[in-house]
Every structure is written in C-alpha cells, then in structure tokens.
N, C-alpha and C positions, 0 to 999 in steps of 0.2 A: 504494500500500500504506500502511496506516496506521503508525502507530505501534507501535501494541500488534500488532500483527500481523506486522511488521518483526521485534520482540523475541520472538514466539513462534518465528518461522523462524529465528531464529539458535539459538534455545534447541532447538529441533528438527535444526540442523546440529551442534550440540555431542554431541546423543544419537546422534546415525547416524554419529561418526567413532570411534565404536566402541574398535581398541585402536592405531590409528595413532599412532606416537610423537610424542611433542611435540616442535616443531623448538627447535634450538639458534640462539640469534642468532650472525649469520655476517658479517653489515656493518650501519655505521652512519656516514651519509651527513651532512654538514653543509652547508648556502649560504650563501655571505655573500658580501655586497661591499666586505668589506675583506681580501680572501685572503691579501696577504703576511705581517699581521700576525698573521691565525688560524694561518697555519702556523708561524710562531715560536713562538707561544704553547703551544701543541699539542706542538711537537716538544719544548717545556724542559720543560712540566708532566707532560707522559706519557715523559718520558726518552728518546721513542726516535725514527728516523730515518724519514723517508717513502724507502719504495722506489721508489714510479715518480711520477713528471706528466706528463701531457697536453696538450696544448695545441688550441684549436677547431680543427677543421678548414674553414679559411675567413673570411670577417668574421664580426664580431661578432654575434650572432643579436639586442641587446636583450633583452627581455621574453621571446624565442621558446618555445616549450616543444614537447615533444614529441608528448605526445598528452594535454594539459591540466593543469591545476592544478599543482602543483609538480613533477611525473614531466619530466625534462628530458632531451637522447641526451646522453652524455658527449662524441659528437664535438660540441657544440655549445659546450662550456665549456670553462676552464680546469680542471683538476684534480690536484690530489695523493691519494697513497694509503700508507697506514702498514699495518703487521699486529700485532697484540695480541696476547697469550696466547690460547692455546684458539680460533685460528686466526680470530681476528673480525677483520673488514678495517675499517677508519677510513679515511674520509674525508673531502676537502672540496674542493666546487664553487662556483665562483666567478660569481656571475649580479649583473650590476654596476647592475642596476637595482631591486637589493632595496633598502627600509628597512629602519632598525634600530629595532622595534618585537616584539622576541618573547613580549612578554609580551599580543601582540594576536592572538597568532599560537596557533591550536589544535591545534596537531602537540604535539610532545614537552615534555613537563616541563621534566622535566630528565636526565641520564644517569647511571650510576652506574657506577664503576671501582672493584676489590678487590684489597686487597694478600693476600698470604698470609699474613703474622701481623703484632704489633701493632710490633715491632722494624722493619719495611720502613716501613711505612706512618708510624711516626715519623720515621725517616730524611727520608722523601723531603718530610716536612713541614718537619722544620728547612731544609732547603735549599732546599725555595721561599721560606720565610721570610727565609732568607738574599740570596733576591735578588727580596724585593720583592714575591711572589706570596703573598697571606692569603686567607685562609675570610672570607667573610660573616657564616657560622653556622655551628658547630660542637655536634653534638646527643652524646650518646650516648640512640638509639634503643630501647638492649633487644639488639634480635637484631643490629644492628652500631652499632659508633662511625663517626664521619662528621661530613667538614670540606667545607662546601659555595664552590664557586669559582666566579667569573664570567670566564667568558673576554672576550676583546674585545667580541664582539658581544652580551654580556650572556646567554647561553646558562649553564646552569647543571649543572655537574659535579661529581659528587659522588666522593669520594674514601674509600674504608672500608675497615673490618675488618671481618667477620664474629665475633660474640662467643662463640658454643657451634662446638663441635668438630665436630658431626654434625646434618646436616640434619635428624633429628628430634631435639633438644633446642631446635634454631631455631623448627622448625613448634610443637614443643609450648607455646611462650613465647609466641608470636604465637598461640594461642589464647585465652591466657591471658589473664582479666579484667584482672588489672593492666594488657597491653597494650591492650587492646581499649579503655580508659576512655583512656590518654593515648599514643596512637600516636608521636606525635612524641617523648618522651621529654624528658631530661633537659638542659638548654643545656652545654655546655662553653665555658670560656678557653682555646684554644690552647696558649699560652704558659705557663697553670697546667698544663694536663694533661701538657704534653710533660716540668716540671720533676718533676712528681709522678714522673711513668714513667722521668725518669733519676735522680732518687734514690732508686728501686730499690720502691719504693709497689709490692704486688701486684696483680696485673691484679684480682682477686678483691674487693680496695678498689675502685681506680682504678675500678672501672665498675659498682660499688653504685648501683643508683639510688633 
C-alpha cells in the first residue's frame, strides 16, 4: 500500500467510527534498564506509592519480546505499577538490554501530568526544588503553565496547570491566531514565577503573555 493511500484509509476509518466514544487513556507503560532508580524517581516526583511488582517468571528473557518490536509478556520482566487520578495505571518495565538513547527512539515525546489549580502544582514544585529535582524549561503555553523534567532515563515529563476554567475557553485560545503563530508560548524562571505567585501577583498578571 502506498502512502497516500495508507492516509486515505485511515482518513476513511476516522469517517466510519461514526459516534463511538473517544477512549480515555487508562495506562502508560515505561522501559528502562535502570529500574531501581526510575522507580525512586517516579514515586518522589509523582508523590505516590507503587501498588504491586512483578517479578519474571523464570530466567532472564535478554532482548526477548513477545510478539515483536517493543510489545513484551509482563511475565517476562521485572515490573512495578502505581495508579493516578482518573484511574490511569503507571508503569514501569524493566528490559536490561535497552540503551539510553530516547531521543532516537520514535515512541512518545514526552508525557504530561495536571495539577488541579495553580496553588498544588506550586507546592509540589517548591518541594522538588527543595530536594534537588528542577525543570529544564518552564513555558507558560497559553492554555496551561508547564515545568518540563527529565527523569533518569532522560524521558520527558511535563508537569501543568490548565489556564481557563472550561474546556471551551481552552479550545477557543488554541484556535486563536495568537496561538497558532507561537505554540510554544512564553519561557518562565521557576524560581521568579513561584516568588511572583507567593507575593500574592494575580494569576491574571502572572500568566499575561
């Protein structure tokens, strides 16, 4: 199949799912071959406890996979599993024959995590901060502020607030020429924005762009 013909059947599978609801993300799986450290890192940045771990059943598989490219049986690895808000399971599997090259790697960007107002999501920054864990870059976007974090394996986590109250004041902004010409938005200092937002600065400033 060609190309362009590839893109018409997808464009032709999008018109035939008609009014099927759009699914909800439910998990989201991580590999790496330095697991003890992912999981420390994980459980201080995302505040919370892994419920259950795994362990192979058997030797070590190597390289093994399940039924190709990265799809791997969980009985064949190590693994932990956390649960999030809004019932989305976290995890991470342990395959000790990866390198640490993700920026070679055509899967996932990066991921994004939402506080429920700008008060959480400052909190939980000063106390990374406090033990050592900073943003790379900090934007305000437009439709959210966002402090980006490199976990051990160089994986990229984004950490945000949502800026408008309802999902259509969001969509109507992200329509909007001003977005559309600089997506990315406006850089933030950390450590200015967080003084600004404790000496009492209105959100309404604070995130003028």
């Amino acid at each position: 199949m060609t190309d362009a013909a590839a893109l018409q059947a997808l464009r032709d599978l999008k018109a035939a799912s008609g009014d099927i609801p759009v699914p909800i993300v439910s998990e989201i799986v991580l590999q790496t071959n330095q697991y003890e450290l992912m999981k420390a890192w994980y459980e201080g940045v995302f505040a919370a406890n892994w419920i259950a771990e795994t362990s192979p059943k058997g030797p070590p598989q190597g390289d093994r996979t399940g039924v190709g490219g990265k799809q791997v049986f969980a009985t064949d690895v190590r693994a932990s599993f956390m649960r999030l808000p809004q019932s989305v399971t976290f995890a991470i599997f342990e395959l000790t024959h990866l390198k640490t090259s993700p920026d070679k790697d055509p899967g996932i960007n990066h991921m994004q995590v939402k506080y429920p107002d700008m008060e959480t999501l400052i909190r939980r920054l000063e106390v990374l901060r406090d033990y050592g864990v900073h943003p790379h870059r900090s934007s305000n976007h437009g439709p959210a502020t966002s402090f980006y974090f490199r976990d051990p394996d160089e994986n990229i986590v984004e950490l945000c607030v949502y800026n408008f109250e309802s999902p259509a004041e969001m969509a109507a902004f992200a329509a909007s020429p001003q977005f559309k010409a600089n997506p990315s938005g406006v850089a933030l200092d950390r450590d200015d924005f967080i003084s600004r937002y404790r000496s009492g600065e209105p959100l309404e400033s604070l995130l003028a762009m």
